[in-house]
C-alpha positions as CSV (number, residue, x, y, z in Angstrom):
1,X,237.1,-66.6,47.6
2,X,233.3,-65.9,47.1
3,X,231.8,-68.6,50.0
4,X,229.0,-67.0,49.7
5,X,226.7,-63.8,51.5
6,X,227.6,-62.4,55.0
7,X,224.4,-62.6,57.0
8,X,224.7,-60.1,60.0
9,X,222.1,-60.3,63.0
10,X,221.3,-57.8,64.5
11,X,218.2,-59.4,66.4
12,X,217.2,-57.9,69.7
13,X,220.6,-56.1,71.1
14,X,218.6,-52.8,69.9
15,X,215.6,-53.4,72.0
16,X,217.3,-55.0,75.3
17,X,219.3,-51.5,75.0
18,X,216.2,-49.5,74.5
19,X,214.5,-51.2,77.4
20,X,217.5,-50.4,79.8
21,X,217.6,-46.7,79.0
22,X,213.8,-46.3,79.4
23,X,213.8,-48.1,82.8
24,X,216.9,-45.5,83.9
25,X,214.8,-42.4,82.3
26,X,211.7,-43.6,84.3
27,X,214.0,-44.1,87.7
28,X,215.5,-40.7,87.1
29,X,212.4,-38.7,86.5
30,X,210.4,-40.8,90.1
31,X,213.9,-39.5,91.8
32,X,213.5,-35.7,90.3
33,X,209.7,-35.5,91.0
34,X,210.0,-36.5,94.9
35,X,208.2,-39.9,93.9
36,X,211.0,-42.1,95.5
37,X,213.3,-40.4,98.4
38,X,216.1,-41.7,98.5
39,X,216.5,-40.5,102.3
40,X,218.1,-37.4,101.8
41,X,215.6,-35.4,104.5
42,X,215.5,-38.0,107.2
43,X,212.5,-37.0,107.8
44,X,213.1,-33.6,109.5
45,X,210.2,-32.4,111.1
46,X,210.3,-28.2,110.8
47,X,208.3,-26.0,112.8
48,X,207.4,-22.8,111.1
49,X,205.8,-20.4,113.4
50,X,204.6,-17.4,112.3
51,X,202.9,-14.4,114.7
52,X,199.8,-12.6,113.3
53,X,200.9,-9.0,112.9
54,X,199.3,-6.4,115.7
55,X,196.5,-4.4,114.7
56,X,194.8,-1.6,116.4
57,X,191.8,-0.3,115.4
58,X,191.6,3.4,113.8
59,X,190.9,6.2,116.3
60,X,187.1,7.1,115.9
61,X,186.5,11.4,115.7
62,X,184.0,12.5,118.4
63,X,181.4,13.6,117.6
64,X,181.3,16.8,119.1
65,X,178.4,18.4,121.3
C-alpha cells in the first residue's frame, strides 16, 4: 500500500489571503479616518453663528473736587 510520499502544496493560498485582508484593513481605516466619504453628509453646508457677548466698560469713580 506504500505508493510512496504525500506531497502537500500549499503554495501561495497564504499570501493571496494575506493580500485580501490587508487591502480590506487599509479600506476600512481610509473609511474611519474621513479619507474616503462614502456620502453620508451630502455635503450639508452648516451655519454656525455665534454673537460676541455685550460688554460695558466699568464705571470710572470721580474724582472728587
Amino acid at each position: 500500500m506504500a505508493d510512496g510520499p504525500v506531497v502537500v502544496n500549499s503554495g501561495g493560498g497564504g499570501a493571496a489571503i494575506a493580500i485580501v485582508v490587508a487591502v480590506i484593513g487599509i479600506g476600512i481605516l481610509l473609511i474611519m479616518t474621513g479619507v474616503i466619504d462614502l456620502g453620508g453628509g451630502g455635503g450639508k453646508d452648516i451655519n454656525v453663528k455665534i454673537d460676541a457677548p455685550a460688554v460695558e466698560a466699568p464705571a470710572t469713580p470721580n474724582s472728587g473736587g
